[in-house]
KEFINU-100334 format. One line per 10 residues: for each residue x negated, y negated, z negated of C-alpha. Coordinates in nm, 4 decimals. Each point is the difference from the previous one (the first is absolute). Layout:
! KEFINU-100334
X,Y,Z  ...
This chain:
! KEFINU-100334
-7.4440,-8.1138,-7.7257  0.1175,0.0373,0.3443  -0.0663,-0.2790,0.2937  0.2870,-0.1912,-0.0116  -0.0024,-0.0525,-0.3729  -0.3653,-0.1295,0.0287  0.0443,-0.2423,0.2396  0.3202,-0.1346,-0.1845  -0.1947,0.0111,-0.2969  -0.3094,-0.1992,0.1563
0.2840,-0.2517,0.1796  0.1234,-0.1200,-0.3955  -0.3494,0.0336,-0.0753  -0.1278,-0.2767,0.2488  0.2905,-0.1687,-0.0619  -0.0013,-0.0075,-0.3924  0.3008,0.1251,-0.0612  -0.1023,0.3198,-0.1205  0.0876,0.1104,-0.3993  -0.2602,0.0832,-0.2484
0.1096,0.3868,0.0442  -0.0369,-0.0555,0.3957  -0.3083,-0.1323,-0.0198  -0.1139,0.2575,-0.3023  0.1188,0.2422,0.2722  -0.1638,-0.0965,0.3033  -0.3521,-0.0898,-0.1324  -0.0077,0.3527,-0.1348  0.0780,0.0835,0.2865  -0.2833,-0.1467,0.1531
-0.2294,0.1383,-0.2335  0.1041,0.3737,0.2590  -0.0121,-0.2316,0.3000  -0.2521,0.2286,0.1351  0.1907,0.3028,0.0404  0.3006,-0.1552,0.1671  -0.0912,-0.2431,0.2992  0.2002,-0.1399,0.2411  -0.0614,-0.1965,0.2914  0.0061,-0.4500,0.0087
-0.0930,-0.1696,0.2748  -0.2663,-0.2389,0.0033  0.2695,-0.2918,0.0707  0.1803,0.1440,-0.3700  -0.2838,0.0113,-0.1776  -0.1079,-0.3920,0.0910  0.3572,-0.0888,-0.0542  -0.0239,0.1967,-0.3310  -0.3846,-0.2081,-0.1133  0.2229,-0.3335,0.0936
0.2983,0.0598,-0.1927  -0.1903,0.1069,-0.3466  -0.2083,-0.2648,0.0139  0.2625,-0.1941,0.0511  0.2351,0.1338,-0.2975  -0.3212,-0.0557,-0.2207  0.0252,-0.3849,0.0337  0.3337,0.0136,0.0061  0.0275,0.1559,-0.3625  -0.2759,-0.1563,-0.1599
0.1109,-0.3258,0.0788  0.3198,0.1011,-0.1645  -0.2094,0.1374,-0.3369  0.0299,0.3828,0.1084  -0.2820,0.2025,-0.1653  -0.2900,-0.0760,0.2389  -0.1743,0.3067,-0.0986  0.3232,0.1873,0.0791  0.0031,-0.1215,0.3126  -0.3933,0.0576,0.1157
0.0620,0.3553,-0.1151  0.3564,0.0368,0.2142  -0.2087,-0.1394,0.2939  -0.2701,0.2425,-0.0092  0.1795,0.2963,-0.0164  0.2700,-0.1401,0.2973  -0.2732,-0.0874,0.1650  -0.2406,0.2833,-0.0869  0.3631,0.2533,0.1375  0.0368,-0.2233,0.3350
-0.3643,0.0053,0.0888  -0.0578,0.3646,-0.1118  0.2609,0.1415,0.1576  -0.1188,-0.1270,0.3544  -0.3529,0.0459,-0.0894  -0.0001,0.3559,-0.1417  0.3253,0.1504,0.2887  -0.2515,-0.0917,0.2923  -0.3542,0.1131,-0.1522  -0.1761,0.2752,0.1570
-0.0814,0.2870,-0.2687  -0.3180,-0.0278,-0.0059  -0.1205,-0.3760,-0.1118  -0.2999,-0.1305,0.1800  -0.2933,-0.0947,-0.2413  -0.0653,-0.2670,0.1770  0.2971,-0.2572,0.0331  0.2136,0.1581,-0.3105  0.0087,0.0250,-0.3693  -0.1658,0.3883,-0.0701
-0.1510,0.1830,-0.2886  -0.3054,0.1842,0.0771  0.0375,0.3889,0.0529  -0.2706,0.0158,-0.2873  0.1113,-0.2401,-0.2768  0.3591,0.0407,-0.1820  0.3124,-0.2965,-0.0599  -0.0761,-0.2000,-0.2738  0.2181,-0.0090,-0.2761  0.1047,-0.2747,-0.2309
-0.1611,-0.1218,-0.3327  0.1026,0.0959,-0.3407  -0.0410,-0.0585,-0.3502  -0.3958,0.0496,-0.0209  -0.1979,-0.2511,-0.2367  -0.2933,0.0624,-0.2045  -0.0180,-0.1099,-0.3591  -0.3269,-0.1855,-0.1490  0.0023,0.0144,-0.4151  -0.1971,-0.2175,-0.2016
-0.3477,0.1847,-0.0263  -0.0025,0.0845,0.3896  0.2027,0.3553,-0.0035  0.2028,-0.0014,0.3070  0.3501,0.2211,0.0086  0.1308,0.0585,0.3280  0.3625,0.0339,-0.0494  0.1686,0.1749,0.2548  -0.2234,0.3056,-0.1736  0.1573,-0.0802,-0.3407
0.3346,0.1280,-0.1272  0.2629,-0.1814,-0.1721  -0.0633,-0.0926,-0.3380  -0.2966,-0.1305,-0.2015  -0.2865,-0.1300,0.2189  -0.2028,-0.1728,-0.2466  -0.0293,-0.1784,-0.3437  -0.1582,-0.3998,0.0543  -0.0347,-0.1480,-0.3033  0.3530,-0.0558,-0.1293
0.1849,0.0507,0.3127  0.1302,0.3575,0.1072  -0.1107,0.0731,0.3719  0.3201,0.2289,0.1448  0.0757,0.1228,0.3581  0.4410,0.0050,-0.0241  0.1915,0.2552,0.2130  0.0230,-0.2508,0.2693  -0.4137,0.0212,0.0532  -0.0201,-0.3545,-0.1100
-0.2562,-0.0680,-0.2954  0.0996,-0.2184,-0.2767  -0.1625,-0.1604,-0.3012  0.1991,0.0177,-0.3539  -0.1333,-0.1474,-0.3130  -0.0532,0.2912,-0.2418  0.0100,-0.2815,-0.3198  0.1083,-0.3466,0.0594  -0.2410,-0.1416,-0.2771  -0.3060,0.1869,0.1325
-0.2577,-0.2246,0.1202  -0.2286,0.3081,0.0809  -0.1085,-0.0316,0.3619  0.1449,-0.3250,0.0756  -0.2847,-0.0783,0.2731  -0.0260,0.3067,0.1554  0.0633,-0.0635,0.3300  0.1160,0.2755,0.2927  0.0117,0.0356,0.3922  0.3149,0.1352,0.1943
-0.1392,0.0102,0.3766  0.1966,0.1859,0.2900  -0.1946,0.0859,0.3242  0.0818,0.0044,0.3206  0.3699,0.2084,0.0916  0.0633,-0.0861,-0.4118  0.2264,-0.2034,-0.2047  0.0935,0.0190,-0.3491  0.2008,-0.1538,-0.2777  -0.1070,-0.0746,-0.3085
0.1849,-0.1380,-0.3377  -0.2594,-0.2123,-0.2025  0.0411,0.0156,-0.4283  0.1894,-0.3129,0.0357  0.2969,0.0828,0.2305  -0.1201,-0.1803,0.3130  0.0406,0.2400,0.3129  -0.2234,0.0741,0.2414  -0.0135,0.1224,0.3695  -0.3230,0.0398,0.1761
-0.0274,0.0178,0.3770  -0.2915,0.2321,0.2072  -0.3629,-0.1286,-0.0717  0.0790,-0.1686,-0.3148  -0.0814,-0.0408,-0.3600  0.0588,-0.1669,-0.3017  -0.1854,-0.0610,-0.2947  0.1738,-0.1305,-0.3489  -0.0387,0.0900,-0.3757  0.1141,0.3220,-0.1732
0.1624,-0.2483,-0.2564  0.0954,-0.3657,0.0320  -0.1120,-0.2022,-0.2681  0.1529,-0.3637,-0.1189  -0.1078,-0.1735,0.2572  0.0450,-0.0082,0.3695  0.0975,0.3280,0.1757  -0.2708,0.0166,0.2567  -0.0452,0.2546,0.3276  -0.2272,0.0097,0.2609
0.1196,0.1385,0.3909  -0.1277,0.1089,0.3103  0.2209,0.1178,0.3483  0.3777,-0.0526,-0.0763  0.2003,0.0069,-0.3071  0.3619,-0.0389,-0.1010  0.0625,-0.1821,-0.3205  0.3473,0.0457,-0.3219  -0.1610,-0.2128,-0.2270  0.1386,0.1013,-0.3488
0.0792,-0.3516,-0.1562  -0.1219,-0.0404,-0.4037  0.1899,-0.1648,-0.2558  -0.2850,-0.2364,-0.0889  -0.0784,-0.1248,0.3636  -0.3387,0.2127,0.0300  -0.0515,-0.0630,0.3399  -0.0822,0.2620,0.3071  -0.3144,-0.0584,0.1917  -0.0898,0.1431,0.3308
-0.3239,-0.0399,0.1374  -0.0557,0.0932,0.3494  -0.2934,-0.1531,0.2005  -0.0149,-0.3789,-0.0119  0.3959,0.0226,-0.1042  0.0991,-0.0422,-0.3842  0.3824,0.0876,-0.0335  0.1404,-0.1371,-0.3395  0.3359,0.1687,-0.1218  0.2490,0.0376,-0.2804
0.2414,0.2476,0.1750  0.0952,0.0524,0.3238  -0.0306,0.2151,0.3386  -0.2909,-0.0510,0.2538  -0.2167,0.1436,0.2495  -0.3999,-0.0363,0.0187  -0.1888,0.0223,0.3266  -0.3492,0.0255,0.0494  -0.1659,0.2562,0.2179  -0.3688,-0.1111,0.0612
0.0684,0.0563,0.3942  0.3074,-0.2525,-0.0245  -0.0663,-0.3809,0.1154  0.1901,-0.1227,-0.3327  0.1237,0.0796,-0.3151  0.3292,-0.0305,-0.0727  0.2867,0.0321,-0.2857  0.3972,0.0109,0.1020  0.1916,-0.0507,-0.3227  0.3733,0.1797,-0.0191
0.1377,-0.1432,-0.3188  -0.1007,-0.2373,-0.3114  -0.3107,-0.2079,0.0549  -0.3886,0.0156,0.0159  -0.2718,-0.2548,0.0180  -0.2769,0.0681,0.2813  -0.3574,-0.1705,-0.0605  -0.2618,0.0563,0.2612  -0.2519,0.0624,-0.2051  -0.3187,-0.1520,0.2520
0.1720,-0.3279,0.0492  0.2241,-0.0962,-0.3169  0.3064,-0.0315,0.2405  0.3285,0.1367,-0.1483  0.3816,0.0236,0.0668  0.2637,0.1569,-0.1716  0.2365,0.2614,0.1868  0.3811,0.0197,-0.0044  0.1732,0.3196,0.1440  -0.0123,0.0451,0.3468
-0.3815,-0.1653,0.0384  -0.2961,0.1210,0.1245  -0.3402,-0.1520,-0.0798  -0.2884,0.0740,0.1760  -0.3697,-0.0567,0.0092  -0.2331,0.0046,0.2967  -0.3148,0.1644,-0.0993  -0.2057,-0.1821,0.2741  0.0426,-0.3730,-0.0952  0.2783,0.0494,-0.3499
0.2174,-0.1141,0.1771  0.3322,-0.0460,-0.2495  0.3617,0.0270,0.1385  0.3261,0.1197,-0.0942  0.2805,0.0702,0.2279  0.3865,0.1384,-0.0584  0.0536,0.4192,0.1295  0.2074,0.2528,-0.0568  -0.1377,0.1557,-0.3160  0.1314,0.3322,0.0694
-0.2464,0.0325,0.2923  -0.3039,-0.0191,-0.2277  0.1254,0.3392,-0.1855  0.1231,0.2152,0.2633  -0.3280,0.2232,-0.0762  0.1702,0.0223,-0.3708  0.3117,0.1123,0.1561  -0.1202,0.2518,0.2362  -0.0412,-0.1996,0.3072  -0.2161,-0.1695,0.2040
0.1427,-0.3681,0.1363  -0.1632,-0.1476,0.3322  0.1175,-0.3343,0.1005  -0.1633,-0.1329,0.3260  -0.3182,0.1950,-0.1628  -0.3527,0.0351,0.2424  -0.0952,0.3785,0.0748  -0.3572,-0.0463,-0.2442  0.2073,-0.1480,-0.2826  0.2775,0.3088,0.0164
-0.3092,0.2852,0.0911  -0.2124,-0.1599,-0.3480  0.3435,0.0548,-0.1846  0.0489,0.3519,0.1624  -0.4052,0.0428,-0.0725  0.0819,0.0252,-0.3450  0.2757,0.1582,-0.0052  -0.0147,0.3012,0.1632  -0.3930,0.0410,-0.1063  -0.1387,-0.0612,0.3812
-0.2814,-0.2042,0.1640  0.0434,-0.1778,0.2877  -0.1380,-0.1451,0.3145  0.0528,-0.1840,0.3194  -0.0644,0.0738,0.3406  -0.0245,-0.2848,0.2609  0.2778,-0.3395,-0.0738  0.2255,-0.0213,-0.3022  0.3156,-0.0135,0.0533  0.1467,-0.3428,-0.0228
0.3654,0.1134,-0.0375  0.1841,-0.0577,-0.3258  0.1939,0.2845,-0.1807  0.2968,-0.0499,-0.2028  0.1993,0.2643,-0.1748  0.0339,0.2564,-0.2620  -0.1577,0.3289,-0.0596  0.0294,0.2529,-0.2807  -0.2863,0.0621,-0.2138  0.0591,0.3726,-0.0516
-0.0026,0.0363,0.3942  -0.3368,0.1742,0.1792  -0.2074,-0.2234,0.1247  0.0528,0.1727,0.3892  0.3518,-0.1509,-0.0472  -0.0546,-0.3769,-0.0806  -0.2774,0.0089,0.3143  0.2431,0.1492,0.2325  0.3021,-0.3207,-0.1252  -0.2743,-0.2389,0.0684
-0.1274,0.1227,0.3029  0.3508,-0.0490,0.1942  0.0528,-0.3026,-0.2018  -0.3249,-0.1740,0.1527  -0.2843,-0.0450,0.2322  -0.2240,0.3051,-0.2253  -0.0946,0.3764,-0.0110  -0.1475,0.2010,-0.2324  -0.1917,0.3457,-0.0784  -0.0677,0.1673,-0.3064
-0.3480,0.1561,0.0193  -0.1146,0.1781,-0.2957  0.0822,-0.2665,-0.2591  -0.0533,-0.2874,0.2049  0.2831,-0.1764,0.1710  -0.1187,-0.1545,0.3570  0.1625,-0.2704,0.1198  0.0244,-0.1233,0.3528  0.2664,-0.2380,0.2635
């Protein structure tokens, strides 16, 4: 695209009267960015940071897609700022003061579909070594790994009882996710460091799973109202059917479950204190003192990692670097004061992790290198 159609572009972009194909057009645009700068003065580029922010309340107030909108901010703002920042950088970037990848260590790349599968008995599969097709016989459920790499669970004989308390693990690690399809129908999406636990075969009563990390939730409803269980830390999540997310990372300062559609029951398991959800709620649980509350958020936001994206919204640089941590399979550590800015915007998931450092370093107060695999962060 030449100069002139950017700028007109980015002018019904600020303004929000851009078109689905506009926009379509100019954020894959953005995704080349790189290899076509031009100059914006500092005056633009504060003008620019005003005017989204400003276009954000704007349309949310009026019931615009708020995650629409965090995402068209970040990449206006991520242009405006990057054009300036990268069209008057020396070549060579100074260790020092700017974001840099040691001369020794490589770019990290994303996650991927990496888990590790526990049978009853203790064998462990790890599946991104299998191939499609049959990974295992559990009692009377069929163990498969379809064409799309996900592993599902079929009932070989719908009167078998063989096996009906034979339980298995599905854990991911760190840079892994996975999605798995339990013998009843329910769905299930598992973020980076985390596992779940459930039966091979679910018998008449409740349908009961344990959790650990983050996991995303299609509860298959039954005909005869057998209930869904979650269990995940001090949080008991009763269901029939419906659409939720579970979170509850052991380095997080709650636990927490957003519910999308239909309706759960929360119990905090330590204190007997228990609410039901409606869509659009979040409860959470402060592991430090139980803490019960429930709030009203934009469900969406809680499965961005689902989608393919991560979602900051006025986020602290620890709480995005744990979430990056996992992601991209990376320690790391500080060097003198945190950062007290707050980040908001949207990143892709499949993006290396050089990429997302470099947005937040010219969106905030923060620099980065990448040293071996260790990320070091410093103001």
């Amino acid at each position: 695209m030449q100069e002139d159609d950017i700028r007109q572009l980015l002018e019904k972009y600020r303004n929000g009267q851009a078109n689905e194909e506009e926009i379509a057009l100019l954020e894959t645009w953005y995704l080349q960015w790189r290899n076509e700068p031009f100059p914006i003065s500092p005056d633009e580029l504060e003008e620019t940071k005003f005017e989204v922010w400003e276009t954000i309340s704007q349309k949310h107030s009026s019931g615009f897609s708020r995650t629409r909108w965090f995402a068209a901010a970040s990449i206006l703002l991520f242009i405006a700022a990057g054009f300036y920042y990268f069209a008057r950088q020396p070549a060579e970037i100074k260790a020092d003061n700017h974001f840099v990848i040691n001369q020794h260590a490589k770019d990290l790349k994303p996650g991927g579909n990496r888990a590790l599968l526990t049978l009853a008995g203790g064998k462990k599969i790890v599946l991104n070594n299998v191939q499609n097709g049959r990974v295992s016989i559990q009692g009377s459920a069929l163990v498969s790994k379809t064409s799309e790499g996900n592993l599902s669970y079929i009932n070989r004989n719908d009167d078998a009882t063989n096996g009906d308390h034979l339980m298995n693990t599905l854990s991911t690690p760190r840079g892994g996710q996975y999605h798995l399809a339990l013998v009843d129908g329910t769905q299930v999406w598992l973020n980076a460091a985390s596992s779940i636990t459930f039966p091979v075969r679910f018998d008449k009563g409740d349908r009961v799973v344990t959790i650990t990390g983050e996991v995303y939730f299609e509860v298959a409803h039954k005909t005869n109202n057998q209930v869904f269980k979650v269990i995940a830390g001090k949080q008991e999540i009763t269901v029939l059917g419906t659409r939720f997310n579970v979170r509850n990372y052991d380095d997080d300062k709650s636990l927490s479950t957003t519910l999308l559609s239909g309706s759960v029951h929360i119990k905090n398991i330590t204190t007997g204190k228990a609410a039901t959800l409606t869509p659009g709620q979040e409860a959470r649980i402060l592991k430090a003192d139980d803490q019960f509350t429930i709030r009203q958020v934009n469900p969406e936001n809680a499965i961005c990692w689902k989608n393919g994206y991560f979602l900051f919204d006025k986020q602290g640089i620890e709480s995005i670097m744990s979430i990056m941590s996992r992601w991209y399979d990376v320690d790391v550590a500080y060097q003198g004061q945190i950062s007290k800015d707050r980040f908001g915007g949207t990143f892709s998931r499949s993006a290396n992790l050089s990429e997302i450092l470099k947005n937040l370093e010219i969106l905030g107060n923060v620099h980065f290198k990448i040293i071996s695999n260790k990320v070091i962060v410093t103001e």
